[in-house]
C-alpha positions in Angstrom: -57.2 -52.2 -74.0 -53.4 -53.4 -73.8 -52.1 -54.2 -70.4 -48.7 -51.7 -71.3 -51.5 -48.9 -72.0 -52.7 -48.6 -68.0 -49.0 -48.9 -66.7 -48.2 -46.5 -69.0 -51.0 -44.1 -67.5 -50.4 -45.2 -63.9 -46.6 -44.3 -64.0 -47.5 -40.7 -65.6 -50.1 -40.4 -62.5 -47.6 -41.5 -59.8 -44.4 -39.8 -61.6 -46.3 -36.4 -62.5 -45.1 -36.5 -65.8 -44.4 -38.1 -69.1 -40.9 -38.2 -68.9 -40.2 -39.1 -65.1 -42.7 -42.1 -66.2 -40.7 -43.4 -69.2 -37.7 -43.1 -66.7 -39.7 -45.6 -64.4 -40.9 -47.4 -67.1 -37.5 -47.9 -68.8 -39.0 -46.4 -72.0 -38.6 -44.0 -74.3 -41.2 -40.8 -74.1 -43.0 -41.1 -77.3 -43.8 -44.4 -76.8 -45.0 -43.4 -73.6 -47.1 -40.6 -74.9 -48.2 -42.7 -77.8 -49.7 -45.2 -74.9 -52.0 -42.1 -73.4 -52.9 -41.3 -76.8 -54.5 -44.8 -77.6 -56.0 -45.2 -74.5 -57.8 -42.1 -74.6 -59.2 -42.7 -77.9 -59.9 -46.2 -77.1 -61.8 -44.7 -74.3 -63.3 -41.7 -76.0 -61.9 -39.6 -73.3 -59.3 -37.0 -72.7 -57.8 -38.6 -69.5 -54.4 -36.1 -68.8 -54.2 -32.4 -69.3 -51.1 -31.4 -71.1 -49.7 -28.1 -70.0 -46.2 -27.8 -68.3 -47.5 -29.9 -65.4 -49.1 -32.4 -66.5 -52.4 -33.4 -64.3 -55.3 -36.1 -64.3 -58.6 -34.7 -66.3 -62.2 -35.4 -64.2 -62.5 -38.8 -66.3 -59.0 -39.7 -65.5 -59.1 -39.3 -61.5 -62.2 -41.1 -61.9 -60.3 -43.9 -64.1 -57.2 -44.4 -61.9 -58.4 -46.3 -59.1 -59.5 -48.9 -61.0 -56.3 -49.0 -62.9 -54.4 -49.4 -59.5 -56.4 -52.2 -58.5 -56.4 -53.7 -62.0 -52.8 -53.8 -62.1 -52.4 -55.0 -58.3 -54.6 -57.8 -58.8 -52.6 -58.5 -61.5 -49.2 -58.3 -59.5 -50.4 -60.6 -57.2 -51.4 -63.1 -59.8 -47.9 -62.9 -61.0 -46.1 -63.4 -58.0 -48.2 -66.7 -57.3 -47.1 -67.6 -60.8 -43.8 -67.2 -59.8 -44.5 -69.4 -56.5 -45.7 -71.9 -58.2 -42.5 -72.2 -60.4 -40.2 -72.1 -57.5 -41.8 -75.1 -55.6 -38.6 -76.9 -56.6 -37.0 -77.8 -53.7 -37.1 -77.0 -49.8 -38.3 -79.1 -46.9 -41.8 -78.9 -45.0 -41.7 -80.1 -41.0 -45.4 -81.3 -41.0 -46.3 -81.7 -37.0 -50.0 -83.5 -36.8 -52.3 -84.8 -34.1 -53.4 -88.3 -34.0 -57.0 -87.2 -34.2 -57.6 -85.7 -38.3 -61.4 -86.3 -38.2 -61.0 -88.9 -41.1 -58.5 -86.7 -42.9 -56.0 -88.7 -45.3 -52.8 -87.4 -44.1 -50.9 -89.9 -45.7 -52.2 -89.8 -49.0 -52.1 -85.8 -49.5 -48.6 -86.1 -48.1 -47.6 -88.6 -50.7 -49.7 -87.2 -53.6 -47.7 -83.7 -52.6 -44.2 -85.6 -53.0 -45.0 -87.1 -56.3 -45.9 -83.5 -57.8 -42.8 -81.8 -56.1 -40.3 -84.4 -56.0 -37.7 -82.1 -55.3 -39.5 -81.1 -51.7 -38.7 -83.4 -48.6 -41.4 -83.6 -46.0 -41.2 -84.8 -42.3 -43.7 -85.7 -40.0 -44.4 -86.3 -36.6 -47.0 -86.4 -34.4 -48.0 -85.1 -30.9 -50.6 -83.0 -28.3 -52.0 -79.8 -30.1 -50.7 -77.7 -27.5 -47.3 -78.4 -28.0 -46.9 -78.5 -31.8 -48.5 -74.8 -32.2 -45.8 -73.7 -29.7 -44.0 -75.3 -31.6 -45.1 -73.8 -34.9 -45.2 -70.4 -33.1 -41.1 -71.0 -32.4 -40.6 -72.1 -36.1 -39.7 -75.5 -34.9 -43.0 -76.6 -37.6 -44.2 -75.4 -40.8 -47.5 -77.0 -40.4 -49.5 -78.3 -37.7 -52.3 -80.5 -38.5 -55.1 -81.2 -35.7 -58.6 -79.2 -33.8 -57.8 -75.8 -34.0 -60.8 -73.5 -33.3 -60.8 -69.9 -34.9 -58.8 -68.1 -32.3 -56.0 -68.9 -34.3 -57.3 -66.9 -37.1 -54.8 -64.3 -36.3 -52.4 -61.9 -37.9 -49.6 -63.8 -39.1 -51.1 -67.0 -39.8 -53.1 -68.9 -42.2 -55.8 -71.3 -40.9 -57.3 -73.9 -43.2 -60.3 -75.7 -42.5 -59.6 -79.6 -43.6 -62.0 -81.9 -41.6 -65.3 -81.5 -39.4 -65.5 -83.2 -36.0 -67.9 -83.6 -33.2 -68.2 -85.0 -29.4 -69.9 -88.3 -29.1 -69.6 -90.0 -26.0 -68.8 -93.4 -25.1 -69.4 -96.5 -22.8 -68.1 -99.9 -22.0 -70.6 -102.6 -23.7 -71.3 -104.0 -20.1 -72.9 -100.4 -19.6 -76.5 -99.2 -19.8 -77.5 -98.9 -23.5 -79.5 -96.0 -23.1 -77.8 -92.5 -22.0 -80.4 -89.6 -22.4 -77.7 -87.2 -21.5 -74.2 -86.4 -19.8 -76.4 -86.5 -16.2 -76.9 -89.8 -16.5 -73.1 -90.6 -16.5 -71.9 -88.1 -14.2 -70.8 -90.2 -11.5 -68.9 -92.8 -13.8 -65.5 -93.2 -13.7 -63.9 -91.0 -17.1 -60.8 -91.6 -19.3 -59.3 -88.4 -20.8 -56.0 -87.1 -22.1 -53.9 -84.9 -19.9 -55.0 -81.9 -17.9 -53.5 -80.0 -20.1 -55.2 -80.9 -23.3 -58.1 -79.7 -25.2 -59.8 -82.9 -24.9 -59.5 -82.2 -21.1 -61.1 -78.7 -21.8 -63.8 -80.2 -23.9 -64.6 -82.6 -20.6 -65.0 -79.7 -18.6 -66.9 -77.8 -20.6 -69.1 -80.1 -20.7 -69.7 -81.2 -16.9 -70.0 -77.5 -16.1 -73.2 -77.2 -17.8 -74.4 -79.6 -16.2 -73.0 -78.4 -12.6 -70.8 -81.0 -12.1 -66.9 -82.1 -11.9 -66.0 -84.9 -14.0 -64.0 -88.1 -11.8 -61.0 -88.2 -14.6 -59.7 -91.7 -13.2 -57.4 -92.5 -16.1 -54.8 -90.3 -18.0 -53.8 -91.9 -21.6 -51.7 -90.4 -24.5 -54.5 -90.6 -27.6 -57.9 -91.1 -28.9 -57.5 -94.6 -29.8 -55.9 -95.5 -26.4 -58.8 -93.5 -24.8 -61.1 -96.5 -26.8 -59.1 -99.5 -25.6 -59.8 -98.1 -22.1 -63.5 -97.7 -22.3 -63.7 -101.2 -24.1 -61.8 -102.7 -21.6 -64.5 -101.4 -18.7 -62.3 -98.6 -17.5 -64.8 -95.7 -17.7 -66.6 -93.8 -20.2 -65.0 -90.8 -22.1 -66.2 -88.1 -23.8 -64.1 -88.3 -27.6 -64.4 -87.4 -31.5 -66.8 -89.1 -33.7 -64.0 -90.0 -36.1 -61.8 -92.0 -33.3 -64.6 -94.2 -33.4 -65.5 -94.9 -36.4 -62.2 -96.5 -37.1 -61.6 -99.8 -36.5 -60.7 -100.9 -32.8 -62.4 -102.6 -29.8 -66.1 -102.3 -29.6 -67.7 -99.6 -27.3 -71.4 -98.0 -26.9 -71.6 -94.7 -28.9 -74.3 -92.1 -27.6 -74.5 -88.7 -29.7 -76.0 -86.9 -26.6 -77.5 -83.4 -26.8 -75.3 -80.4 -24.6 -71.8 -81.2 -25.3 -70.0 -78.4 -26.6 -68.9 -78.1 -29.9 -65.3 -79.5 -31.4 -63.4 -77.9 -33.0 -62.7 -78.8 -36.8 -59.3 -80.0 -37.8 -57.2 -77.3 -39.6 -54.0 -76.8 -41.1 -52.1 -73.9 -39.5 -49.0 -72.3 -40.8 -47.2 -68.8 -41.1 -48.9 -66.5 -43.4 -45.6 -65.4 -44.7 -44.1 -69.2 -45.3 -41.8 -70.2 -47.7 -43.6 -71.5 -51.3 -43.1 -75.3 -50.3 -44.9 -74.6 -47.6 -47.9 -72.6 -48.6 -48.2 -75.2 -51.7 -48.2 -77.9 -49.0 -51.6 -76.0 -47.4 -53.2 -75.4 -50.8 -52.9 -79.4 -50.9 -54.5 -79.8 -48.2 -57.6 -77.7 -49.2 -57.5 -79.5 -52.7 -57.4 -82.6 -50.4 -60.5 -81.4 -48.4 -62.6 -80.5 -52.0 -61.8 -83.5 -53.9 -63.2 -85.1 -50.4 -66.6 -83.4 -50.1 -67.1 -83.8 -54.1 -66.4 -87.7 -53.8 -69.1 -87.4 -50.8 -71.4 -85.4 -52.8 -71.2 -87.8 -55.8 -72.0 -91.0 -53.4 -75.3 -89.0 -52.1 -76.8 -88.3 -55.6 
């Protein structure tokens, strides 16, 4: 069954006729009608009525759907071919967090500019907060960092790179044994801003337990969040990943209650430029070359 068969029948079904669809179709009418004729005996069915109006038999109204979707489908697949041709220049603003749950940023960023070295990317980092207003004022293309799934909204794409999770942590000189956040709750805590979702994460958490967290120290990042809880300033409630990079030593407790953190995603307009929805499909290739790698190392 010939691709120029069902465009030939969908154009007769849309035009209501053979000759308004060859018009559409930029063809001539008998090769029009000689498309109906070879479907229909390739499908052992008569699929148009031919009378002075020309109308869909039983089998045919049944057939069309299909052929709509069929050729759709097929649309679709044709304009992402066409995407993929035109990532050939452009620029993507990439606007990350500090905190990418183990993510390789880097290397996705540089594997992306050796297959499209005609596409410039920038980067820069900051507070999540502030690059999705930023991204919402198409100041960024992507931002990169915990995003939960209210962002899964019309007119954006969300794409699920990294999982994270709470853990907290305590200076060495502290008690090695923490059963839960109770036993912490009148410590002394490092966080970032109030207006942070690290900040909302602390929160969270101390109002399960009833309690207001004694947020003694306001830093910029996860990492200087570390140096201050190494350094005996407090405890601080942070993501698994910022500790298990190198830096100063601190007491890690994977406590039961704390509320969940949200994964790191890539966010972007649904209707961005090719560059840029290329740049997201990198990162998902990123994220399944990473869990296969993992897999592979667990057999």
């Amino acid at each position: 069954m010939e691709l120029r068969y069902l465009r030939s029948f969908e154009a007769i079904a849309r035009c209501g006729g053979f000759t308004k669809a060859a018009a559409d179709l930029h063809l001539a009418q008998p090769v029009v009608s000689a498309h109906i004729k070879r479907l229909e005996q390739e499908l052992g069915v008569t699929l148009l009525h031919r009378s002075r109006k020309v109308a869909l038999s039983a089998a045919g109204e049944s057939f069309l759907p299909y052929v709509r979707r069929t050729l759709a489908s097929l649309d679709e697949g044709e304009r992402a071919v066409r995407a993929f041709r035109s990532v050939s220049a452009g620029h993507v603003r990439v606007a990350a967090t500090s905190l990418l749950g183990g993510f390789d940023l880097v290397s996705t960023i540089g594997g992306f500019r050796l297959r499209y070295p005609g596409v410039t990317v920038s980067l820069r980092t900051g507070l999540i907060a502030e690059l999705l207003e930023d991204l919402r004022r198409r100041r960024a293309d992507v931002v990169i960092g915990p995003v939960g799934e209210q962002w899964e909204q019309a007119g954006y794409r969300r794409t699920e790179i990294a999982d994270e999770r709470l853990v907290l942590i305590t200076p060495l000189s502290g008690a090695r044994r923490v059963a839960s956040l109770v036993d912490v709750a009148d410590e002394p805590f490092v966080c970032l801003s109030s207006d942070s979702g690290l900040r909302r994460l602390l929160n969270t958490a101390f109002s399960a337990i009833e309690a207001v967290p004694r947020v003694e120290f306001e830093t910029h990042s996860p990492a200087s969040i570390r140096e201050m809880v190494a350094a005996g300033l407090g405890c601080a409630l942070i993501a698994q990943s910022a500790v298990e990079k190198e830096g100063p030593d601190v007491q890690v407790h994977r406590i039961p209650g704390l509320p969940p953190h949200p994964p790191i995603a890539g966010i972007s307009a649904s209707d961005a430029a090719p560059p840029i929805a290329r740049f997201v499909d990198e990162l998902m290739a990123a994220r399944s070359a990473s869990r296969t790698a993992g897999a592979a190392l667990l057999a």
